[in-house]
C-alpha positions as MATLAB code, in Angstrom:
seq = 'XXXXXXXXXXXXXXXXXXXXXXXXXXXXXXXXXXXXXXXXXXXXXXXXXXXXXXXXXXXXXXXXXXXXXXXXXXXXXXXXXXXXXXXXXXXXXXXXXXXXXXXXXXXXXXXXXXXXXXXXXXXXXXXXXXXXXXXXXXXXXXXXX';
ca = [
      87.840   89.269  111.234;
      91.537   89.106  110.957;
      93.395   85.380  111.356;
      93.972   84.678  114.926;
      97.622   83.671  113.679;
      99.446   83.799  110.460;
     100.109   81.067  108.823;
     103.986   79.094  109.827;
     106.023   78.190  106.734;
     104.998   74.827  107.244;
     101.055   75.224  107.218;
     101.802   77.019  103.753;
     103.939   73.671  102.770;
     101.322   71.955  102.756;
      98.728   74.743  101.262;
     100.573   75.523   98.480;
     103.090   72.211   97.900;
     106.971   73.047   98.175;
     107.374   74.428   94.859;
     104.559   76.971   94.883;
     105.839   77.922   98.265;
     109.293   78.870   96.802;
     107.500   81.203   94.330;
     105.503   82.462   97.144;
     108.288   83.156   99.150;
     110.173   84.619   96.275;
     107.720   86.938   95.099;
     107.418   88.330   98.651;
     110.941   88.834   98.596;
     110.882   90.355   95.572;
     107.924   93.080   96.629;
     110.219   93.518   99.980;
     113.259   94.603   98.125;
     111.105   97.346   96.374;
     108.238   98.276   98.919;
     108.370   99.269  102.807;
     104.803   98.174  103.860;
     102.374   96.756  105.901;
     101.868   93.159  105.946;
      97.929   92.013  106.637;
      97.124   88.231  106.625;
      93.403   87.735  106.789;
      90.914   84.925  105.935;
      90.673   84.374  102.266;
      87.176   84.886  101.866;
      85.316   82.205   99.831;
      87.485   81.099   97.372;
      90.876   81.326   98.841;
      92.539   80.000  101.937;
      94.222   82.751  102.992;
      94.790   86.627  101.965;
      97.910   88.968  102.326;
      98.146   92.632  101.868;
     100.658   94.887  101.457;
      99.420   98.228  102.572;
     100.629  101.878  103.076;
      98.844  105.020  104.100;
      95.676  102.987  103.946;
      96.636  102.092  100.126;
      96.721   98.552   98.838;
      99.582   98.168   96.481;
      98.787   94.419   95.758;
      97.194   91.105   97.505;
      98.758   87.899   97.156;
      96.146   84.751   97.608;
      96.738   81.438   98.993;
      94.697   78.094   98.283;
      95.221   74.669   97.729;
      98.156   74.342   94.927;
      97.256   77.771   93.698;
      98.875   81.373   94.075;
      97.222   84.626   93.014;
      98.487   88.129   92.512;
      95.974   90.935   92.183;
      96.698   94.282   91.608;
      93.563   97.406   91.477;
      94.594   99.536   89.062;
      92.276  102.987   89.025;
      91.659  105.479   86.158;
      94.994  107.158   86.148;
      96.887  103.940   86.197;
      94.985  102.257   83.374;
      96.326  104.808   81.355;
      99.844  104.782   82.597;
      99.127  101.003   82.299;
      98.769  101.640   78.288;
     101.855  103.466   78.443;
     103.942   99.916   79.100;
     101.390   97.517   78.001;
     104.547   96.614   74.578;
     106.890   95.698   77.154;
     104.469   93.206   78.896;
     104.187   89.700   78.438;
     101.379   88.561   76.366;
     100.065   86.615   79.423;
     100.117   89.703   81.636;
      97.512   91.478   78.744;
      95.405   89.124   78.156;
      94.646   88.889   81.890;
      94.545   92.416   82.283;
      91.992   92.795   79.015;
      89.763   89.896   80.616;
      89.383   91.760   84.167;
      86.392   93.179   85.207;
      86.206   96.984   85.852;
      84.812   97.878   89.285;
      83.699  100.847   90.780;
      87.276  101.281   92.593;
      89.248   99.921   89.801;
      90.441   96.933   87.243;
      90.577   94.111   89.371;
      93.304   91.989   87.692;
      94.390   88.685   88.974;
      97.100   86.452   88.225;
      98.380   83.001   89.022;
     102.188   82.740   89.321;
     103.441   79.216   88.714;
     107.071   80.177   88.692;
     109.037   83.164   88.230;
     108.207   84.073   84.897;
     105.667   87.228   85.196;
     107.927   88.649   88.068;
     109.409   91.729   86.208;
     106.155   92.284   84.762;
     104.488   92.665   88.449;
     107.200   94.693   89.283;
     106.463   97.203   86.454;
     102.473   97.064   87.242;
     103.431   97.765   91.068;
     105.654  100.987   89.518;
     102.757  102.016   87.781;
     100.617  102.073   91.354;
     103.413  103.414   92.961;
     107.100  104.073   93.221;
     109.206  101.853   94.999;
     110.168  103.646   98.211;
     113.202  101.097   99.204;
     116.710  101.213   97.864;
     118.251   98.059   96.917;
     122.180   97.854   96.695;
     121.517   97.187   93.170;
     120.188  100.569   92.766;
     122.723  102.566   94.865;
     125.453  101.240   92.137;
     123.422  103.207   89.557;
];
Protein backbone atom coordinates (compact mmCIF):
# COMPACT_ATOMS: atom_id res chain seq x y z
CA UNK A 1 0.00 0.00 0.00
CA UNK A 2 1.52 3.19 -1.12
CA UNK A 3 1.53 6.43 1.53
CA UNK A 4 -1.67 8.24 1.25
CA UNK A 5 0.68 11.46 1.11
CA UNK A 6 4.34 12.06 0.98
CA UNK A 7 5.91 13.27 3.56
CA UNK A 8 6.16 17.72 3.77
CA UNK A 9 9.69 18.96 4.48
CA UNK A 10 8.63 19.58 7.81
CA UNK A 11 7.33 15.99 8.87
CA UNK A 12 10.95 14.91 7.66
CA UNK A 13 12.37 17.84 10.14
CA UNK A 14 11.37 16.26 12.65
CA UNK A 15 12.07 12.45 11.33
CA UNK A 16 15.36 12.93 10.51
CA UNK A 17 16.54 16.29 12.75
CA UNK A 18 17.68 19.39 10.54
CA UNK A 19 21.02 18.23 9.80
CA UNK A 20 20.20 14.76 8.48
CA UNK A 21 17.54 16.47 6.48
CA UNK A 22 20.17 18.66 4.67
CA UNK A 23 22.03 15.44 3.68
CA UNK A 24 18.79 14.01 2.69
CA UNK A 25 17.92 16.73 0.65
CA UNK A 26 21.36 16.94 -0.78
CA UNK A 27 21.78 13.54 -1.78
CA UNK A 28 18.45 13.74 -3.65
CA UNK A 29 19.75 16.57 -5.36
CA UNK A 30 22.67 15.03 -6.13
CA UNK A 31 20.85 11.67 -7.76
CA UNK A 32 18.53 14.45 -9.65
CA UNK A 33 21.39 16.12 -11.36
CA UNK A 34 22.48 12.63 -12.74
CA UNK A 35 19.18 10.50 -13.07
CA UNK A 36 15.65 11.34 -14.80
CA UNK A 37 13.36 8.99 -12.73
CA UNK A 38 10.52 8.04 -10.97
CA UNK A 39 10.05 9.07 -7.52
CA UNK A 40 7.97 6.32 -5.20
CA UNK A 41 7.44 7.15 -1.46
CA UNK A 42 5.97 4.16 0.29
CA UNK A 43 5.72 2.90 3.92
CA UNK A 44 9.03 1.85 5.24
CA UNK A 45 8.24 -1.51 6.11
CA UNK A 46 9.32 -2.62 9.62
CA UNK A 47 12.29 -1.00 10.35
CA UNK A 48 12.09 2.27 8.63
CA UNK A 49 9.67 5.14 8.62
CA UNK A 50 9.46 5.80 5.30
CA UNK A 51 10.89 4.42 1.77
CA UNK A 52 11.78 6.29 -1.56
CA UNK A 53 12.55 4.88 -4.89
CA UNK A 54 13.96 6.03 -7.77
CA UNK A 55 12.72 3.92 -10.59
CA UNK A 56 12.92 3.64 -14.45
CA UNK A 57 11.57 1.12 -16.88
CA UNK A 58 10.48 -0.85 -13.86
CA UNK A 59 14.32 -0.76 -12.63
CA UNK A 60 15.31 0.37 -9.17
CA UNK A 61 18.47 2.33 -9.38
CA UNK A 62 18.62 2.95 -5.53
CA UNK A 63 16.20 3.41 -2.29
CA UNK A 64 16.84 5.96 0.15
CA UNK A 65 15.30 5.10 3.86
CA UNK A 66 13.98 7.36 6.39
CA UNK A 67 13.71 6.73 10.32
CA UNK A 68 14.17 8.41 13.36
CA UNK A 69 17.78 10.28 13.17
CA UNK A 70 18.86 7.76 10.61
CA UNK A 71 19.31 7.82 6.67
CA UNK A 72 19.96 4.76 4.51
CA UNK A 73 21.11 4.30 0.96
CA UNK A 74 20.75 0.89 -0.63
CA UNK A 75 21.77 -0.01 -3.83
CA UNK A 76 21.04 -4.03 -5.53
CA UNK A 77 23.80 -4.69 -7.36
CA UNK A 78 23.28 -8.11 -9.66
CA UNK A 79 25.93 -10.48 -11.14
CA UNK A 80 27.20 -8.27 -13.87
CA UNK A 81 27.58 -5.31 -11.62
CA UNK A 82 29.45 -7.10 -8.84
CA UNK A 83 31.98 -7.55 -11.24
CA UNK A 84 32.03 -4.13 -12.73
CA UNK A 85 31.80 -3.30 -8.97
CA UNK A 86 35.47 -5.03 -8.62
CA UNK A 87 36.52 -3.05 -11.42
CA UNK A 88 36.37 0.39 -9.06
CA UNK A 89 36.36 -1.17 -5.74
CA UNK A 90 40.58 0.95 -5.37
CA UNK A 91 38.91 4.09 -5.89
CA UNK A 92 36.28 3.50 -3.09
CA UNK A 93 36.36 4.54 0.30
CA UNK A 94 37.26 1.97 2.76
CA UNK A 95 33.81 2.50 4.39
CA UNK A 96 31.97 1.93 1.11
CA UNK A 97 33.90 -1.88 1.01
CA UNK A 98 33.57 -2.92 4.03
CA UNK A 99 29.79 -2.41 3.77
CA UNK A 100 29.64 -3.81 0.51
CA UNK A 101 31.84 -7.12 1.73
CA UNK A 102 29.38 -7.42 4.86
CA UNK A 103 26.05 -7.48 2.58
CA UNK A 104 24.15 -10.35 2.15
CA UNK A 105 23.74 -11.87 -1.38
CA UNK A 106 20.11 -12.45 -2.38
CA UNK A 107 18.54 -14.18 -4.99
CA UNK A 108 18.10 -10.73 -7.03
CA UNK A 109 21.30 -9.27 -5.94
CA UNK A 110 23.89 -7.77 -3.13
CA UNK A 111 21.75 -5.89 -1.03
CA UNK A 112 24.11 -3.16 0.26
CA UNK A 113 23.06 -0.51 2.63
CA UNK A 114 24.53 2.53 3.84
CA UNK A 115 23.99 5.27 6.37
CA UNK A 116 25.00 8.77 5.18
CA UNK A 117 25.75 11.10 8.07
CA UNK A 118 27.09 13.86 5.90
CA UNK A 119 28.41 14.22 2.56
CA UNK A 120 31.30 12.17 2.69
CA UNK A 121 30.37 8.78 0.67
CA UNK A 122 28.56 10.99 -2.01
CA UNK A 123 31.03 10.50 -4.98
CA UNK A 124 31.30 7.03 -4.03
CA UNK A 125 27.30 6.50 -4.52
CA UNK A 126 27.59 8.27 -7.50
CA UNK A 127 30.16 5.80 -8.96
CA UNK A 128 28.04 2.62 -7.56
CA UNK A 129 24.84 4.27 -9.31
CA UNK A 130 27.28 4.45 -12.74
CA UNK A 131 27.98 1.02 -12.29
CA UNK A 132 23.90 0.17 -12.29
CA UNK A 133 23.45 2.52 -14.83
CA UNK A 134 24.53 5.52 -16.81
CA UNK A 135 23.43 8.76 -15.89
CA UNK A 136 20.88 9.80 -18.52
CA UNK A 137 20.81 13.75 -17.48
CA UNK A 138 23.28 16.36 -18.57
CA UNK A 139 24.48 18.70 -16.06
CA UNK A 140 26.03 22.13 -17.24
CA UNK A 141 29.05 20.81 -15.69
CA UNK A 142 29.21 18.17 -18.22
CA UNK A 143 28.26 20.17 -21.37
CA UNK A 144 31.66 22.28 -20.59
CA UNK A 145 33.51 18.98 -21.14
Amino acid sequence: MMLEKNPSAGDMTVLLGSQLYDVWKDLCFMIDEKYEMEHLWDHGGKAWTYEYKYRRGGKTLCTLYARENDIGFMIILGKEERVKFEGIRETLSEEVQRNYDEAKIYHDGKWVMYHPKDASMFDDFLQLLAVKRRPNRKTKKDEKL
